[in-house]
C-alpha positions, 0 to 999 in steps of 0.5 A: 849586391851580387845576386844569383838566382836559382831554379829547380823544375820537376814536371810537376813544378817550378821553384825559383830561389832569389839569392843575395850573399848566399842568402834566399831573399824570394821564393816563387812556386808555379804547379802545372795543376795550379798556374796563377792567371795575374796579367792573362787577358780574356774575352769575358762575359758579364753572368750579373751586374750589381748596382748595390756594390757597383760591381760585376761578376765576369764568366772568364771561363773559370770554376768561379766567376772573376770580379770586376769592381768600377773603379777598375774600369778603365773609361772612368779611370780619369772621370773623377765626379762625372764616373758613371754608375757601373748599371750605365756601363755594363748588362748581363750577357755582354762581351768584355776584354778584360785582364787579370790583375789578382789571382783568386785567393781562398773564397774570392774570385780572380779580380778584373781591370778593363784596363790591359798592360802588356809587358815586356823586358823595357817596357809595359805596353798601354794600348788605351793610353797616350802618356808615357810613364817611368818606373818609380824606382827610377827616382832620379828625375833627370833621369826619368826626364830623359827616358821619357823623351826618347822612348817619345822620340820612338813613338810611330804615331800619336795616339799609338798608346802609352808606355811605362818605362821599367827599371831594365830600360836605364841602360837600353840603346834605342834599338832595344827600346824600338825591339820591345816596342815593336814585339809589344804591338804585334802581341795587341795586334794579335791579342785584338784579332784573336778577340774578334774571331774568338767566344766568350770566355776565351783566353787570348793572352797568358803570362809567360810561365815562371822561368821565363819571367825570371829573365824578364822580371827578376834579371838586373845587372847585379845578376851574376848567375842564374842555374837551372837544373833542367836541361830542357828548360835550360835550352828553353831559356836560352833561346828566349834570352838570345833574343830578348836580353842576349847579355844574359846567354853568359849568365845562365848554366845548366846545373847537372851536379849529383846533388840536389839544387835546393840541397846545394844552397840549402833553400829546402831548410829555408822553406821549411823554415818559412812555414813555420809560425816562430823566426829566431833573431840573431840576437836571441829573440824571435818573431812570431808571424800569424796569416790570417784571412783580414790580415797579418799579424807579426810579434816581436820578443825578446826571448833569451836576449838579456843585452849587456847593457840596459833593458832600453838598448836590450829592448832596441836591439832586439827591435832592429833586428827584427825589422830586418827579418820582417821585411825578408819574411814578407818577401820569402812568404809573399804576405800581403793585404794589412799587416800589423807589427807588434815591435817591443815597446819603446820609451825613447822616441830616438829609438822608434824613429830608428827602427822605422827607419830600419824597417823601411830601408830593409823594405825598400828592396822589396818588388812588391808595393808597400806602404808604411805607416808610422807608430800608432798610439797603441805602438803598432805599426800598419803596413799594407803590401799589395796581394797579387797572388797565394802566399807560400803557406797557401801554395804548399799548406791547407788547412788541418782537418784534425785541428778545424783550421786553427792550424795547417799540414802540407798538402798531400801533393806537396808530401808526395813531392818530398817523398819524390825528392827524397827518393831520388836523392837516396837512388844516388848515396844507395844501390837497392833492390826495391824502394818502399813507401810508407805514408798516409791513406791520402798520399798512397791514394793520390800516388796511385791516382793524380800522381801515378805518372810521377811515380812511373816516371820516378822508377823509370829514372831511377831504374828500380822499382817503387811500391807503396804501403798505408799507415793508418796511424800516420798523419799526413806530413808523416812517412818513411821509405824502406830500402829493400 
């Protein structure tokens, strides 16, 4: 299925919108204020060990101590009844390498392997390892066979770490297996220097941002295009596919059209729509989807859809539908940890196996691991869907202070972007003296503080001047903009 990708960078932030058939498929929002931590690597210190929980808390340098439980250890990864208590391992005050393999989310700290990856286009370098491994999507075993015994015919030495072969590497001429390889062991050679000379907590290794990692990660040869409408990262990218993945260089262009990006392909409706609690089906029905701390929990009605035939099929019907649409709202709002779908319920047992089946071939697309379980007794159906980081409500929401937090409003930062967006689309429709702002205390306040050089750079650009004014009656989420 043909796939672009865009992408749409502010100096404040970077969005990537994964499109199938002109259909958004995957959101993902890095903020220069908030850059997620998942696979950075850092020279810790144990703050305290906790024989009770068999636990440890890490100073990694962060507001909040990260995790580290002793199943993620990785000298007791294969020791089954010999593991050794974690008290035995580890003493406050210790140096530790460790890397990051779940953001913080809401009250919990970033959670800790001693176990580090590194990855790159091919391959996932596993330096304490010896065995190479194959991607599970790689599900042909003839296939995985053959990977697996000529990435060990590359091998310099044994005993020179392990690798799992990723997705990309099926096609891959042994010179650009050996390429990645080679990169991959001059990172650890410098990760390892870099520890011994360094202080704890110190960083040694960072993710590479999120444009980048669109061509390492989400790129495939069902990639038609990928459009940026930033030139410097346009170049930034170019440079890094020239020489990592040459075949893309054709791929990628630089989107300069007086229309917004996101405006173009109609992604903003599309994030509008993913914050909201109600999903209308095709049908005529509708999901709800409620996030809670423990889980997720996703409704399934039939609204207005009466069917043309009986209430089974009207029933059935509405179910398939909706398990379509569930599995691109998990992917669209990246939810994760327990999720429970309420399905409408299903005499015929034809009927649910159906539906499940649906469920998990619209799942199967998904990148992130996912486990589904059958219909319970209750007609429920678990799913668990691995959590690395924030969900797109968390990104772009908080919770309300007028309602307690039983409900949630946009950020002011993300209110003071829309406002930024909307501005710049009207400097192009409307020739002005002078643009006024009208919004809450919050947003004026945070524009003439964090954000005052994004307003500085927004008049600049635009060439007029912007002046603000507060509404004490307004919300958060309300304002207007005045052209004088």
């Amino acid at each position: 299925m043909n796939e672009e990708i865009l992408i749409n960078v502010t100096p404040q932030e970077t969005r990537v919108a994964v499109m199938q058939q002109g259909i958004v498929q995957q959101l993902h929002i890095e903020r220069g204020s908030h850059l997620g931590i998942v696979n950075n690597v850092y020279l810790g210190r144990v703050k305290r060990v906790l024989p009770g929980m068999q636990s440890a808390f890490v100073d990694i340098g962060l507001e909040r101590s990260a995790f580290l439980h002793v199943a993620d250890i990785w000298e007791n990864r294969n020791c089954g009844d010999s593991a050794r208590p974690i008290e035995k391992m580890l003493h406050e005050g210790q140096n530790l390498l460790v890397q990051v393999i779940k953001d913080s989310i809401g009250s919990k700290g970033a959670r800790l392997s001693t176990q580090i990856s590194i990855a790159g286009r091919l391959l996932v370098f596993l330096p304490q390892e010896s065995h190479i491994g194959v991607s599970q999507r790689i599900e042909n075993e003839a296939d995985r066979e053959l990977l697996r015994s000529r990435l060990q015919q590359l091998l310099p030495l044994k005993g020179s770490g392990g690798y799992i072969v990723r997705t990309m590497a099926e096609t891959a001429t042994e010179k650009e297996l050996r390429a990645d390889m080679e990169y991959l062991n001059k990172l650890w050679v410098k990760l390892q220097d870099q520890a011994k000379a360094g202080s704890a907590p110190c960083l040694l290794y960072q993710e590479l941002n999120i444009s980048l990692c669109v061509l390492r990660d989400f790129v495939n040869d069902s990639t038609t295009r990928i459009l940026v409408d930033s030139g410097e990262t346009y170049q930034r990218m170019n440079l890094f596919a020239q020489d990592f993945i040459p075949g893309m260089v054709s791929r990628l262009e630089h989107y300069s059209g007086g229309r917004p990006l996101f405006d173009l392909y109609r992604v903003e409706e599309e994030i509008e729509r993913a914050l909201s609690r109600r999903v209308n089906l095709k049908s005529g029905g509708y999901i709800i989807i409620d996030q809670t701390e423990a889980l997720t929990t996703v409704d399934v009605n039939t609204g207005g859809f009466v069917g043309s035939r009986n209430f089974d099929d009207t029933i059935f019907k509405t179910n398939l539908d909706a398990a379509q649409v569930i599995a691109r709202q998990l992917r669209l709002r990246n939810l994760g940890g327990i999720i429970i779908c309420d399905f409408i319920d299903m005499n015929s047992q034809e009927h649910r196996d159906a539906v499940l089946e649906e469920l998990k071939k619209s799942l199967a697309c998904d990148p992130t691991r996912i486990t589904v379980n059958g219909f319970s007794p209750l007609g429920l159906v678990e799913m668990t869907r691995k959590r690395t980081r924030e969900s797109l409500a968390q990104i772009l929401c908080e919770p309300c202070p007028t309602c307690g937090g039983r409900g949630e409003v946009k950020t002011a930062q993300t209110i003071c972007y829309e406002i930024v967006r909307e501005i710049m689309r009207e400097a192009r429709q409307f020739d002005v003296r002078e643009y006024r702002i009208l919004a809450s205390q919050r947003v004026v306040d945070l524009f003439l503080d964090e954000e005052s050089q994004c307003l500085a750079q927004l008049s600049e650009f635009i060439g007029k001047p912007v002046s603000l004014q507060v509404e004490t009656l307004y919300s958060q989420e309300q304002y207007d903009i005045i052209l004088a």
